[in-house]
N, C-alpha and C positions, 0 to 999 in steps of 0.2 A: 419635672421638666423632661419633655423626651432628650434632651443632649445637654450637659451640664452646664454651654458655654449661654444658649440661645435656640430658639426653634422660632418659626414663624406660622402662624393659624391663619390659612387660607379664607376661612368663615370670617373673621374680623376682621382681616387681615391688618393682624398685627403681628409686629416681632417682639420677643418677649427673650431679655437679657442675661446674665447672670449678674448678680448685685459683684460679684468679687471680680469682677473683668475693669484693669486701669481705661481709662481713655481710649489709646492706641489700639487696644485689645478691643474695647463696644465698638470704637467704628469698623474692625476686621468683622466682628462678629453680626454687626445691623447690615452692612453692606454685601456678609456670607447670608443672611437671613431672608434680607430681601430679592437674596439672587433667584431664592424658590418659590416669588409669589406667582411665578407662573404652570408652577408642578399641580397637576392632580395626584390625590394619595395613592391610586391606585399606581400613576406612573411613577410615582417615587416606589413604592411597595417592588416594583418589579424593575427597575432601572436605574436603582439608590446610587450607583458610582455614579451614571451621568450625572444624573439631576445634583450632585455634589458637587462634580467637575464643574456644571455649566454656573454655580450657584458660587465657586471660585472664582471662575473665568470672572464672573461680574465683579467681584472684590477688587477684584486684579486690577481689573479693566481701570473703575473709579481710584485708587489708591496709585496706582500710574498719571493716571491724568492728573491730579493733584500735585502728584510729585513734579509733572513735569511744567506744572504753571509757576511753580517755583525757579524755575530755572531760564538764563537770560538768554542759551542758545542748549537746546534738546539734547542735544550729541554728546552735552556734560554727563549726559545720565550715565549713572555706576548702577549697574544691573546687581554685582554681587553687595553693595552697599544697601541697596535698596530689599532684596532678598534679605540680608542680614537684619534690617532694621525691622523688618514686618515678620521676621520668624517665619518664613518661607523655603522651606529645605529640600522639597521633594524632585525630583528629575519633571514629572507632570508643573509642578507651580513655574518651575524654570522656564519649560517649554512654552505654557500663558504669560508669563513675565515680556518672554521676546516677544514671542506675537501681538498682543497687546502692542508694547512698546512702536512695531512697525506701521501695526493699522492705525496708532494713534499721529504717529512721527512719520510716517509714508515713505 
């Protein structure tokens, strides 16, 4: 596997998983997967951070919406609860987290 967790083959386009990822971790992992079915190799080969970030950003994106159909008024969202629960540490995840969160909640 080119990445231990999951990669996605733009040719079939399928995403292909790791057997040892629980639950919570395949859907970070299918939803980080399919954030790249829009990358060409060559654009990944030469622009790998983007095509990561933007392949995050889409994680984010779904994994926020979810979170927030759970909830009976938006403004409950715990940004640091929700960071914690999804193993999200980085100042960049942070940074999609809010944004995300604004474009979704306005």
């Amino acid at each position: 596997m080119p990445d231990e967790l999951g990669f996605y083959e733009k040719e079939t386009s399928t995403a292909f998983l790791s057997s040892k990822l629980d639950k919570k971790e395949r859907v970070k992992v299918l939803l980080h997967e399919l954030g790249h079915k829009d990358h060409t190799r060559s654009e990944y080969q030469n622009a790998r951070l983007r095509c990561e970030n933007e392949a995050d950003r889409m994680m984010i994106h779904y994994l926020l919406k979810d979170a927030l159909r759970s909830l009976e008024d938006p403004k409950d969202f715990d940004f640091l609860k929700f960071m914690s629960y999804y193993d999200l540490k980085s100042v960049t995840e942070e940074i999609m987290v809010k944004e995300e969160y604004r474009s979704l909640v306005g």
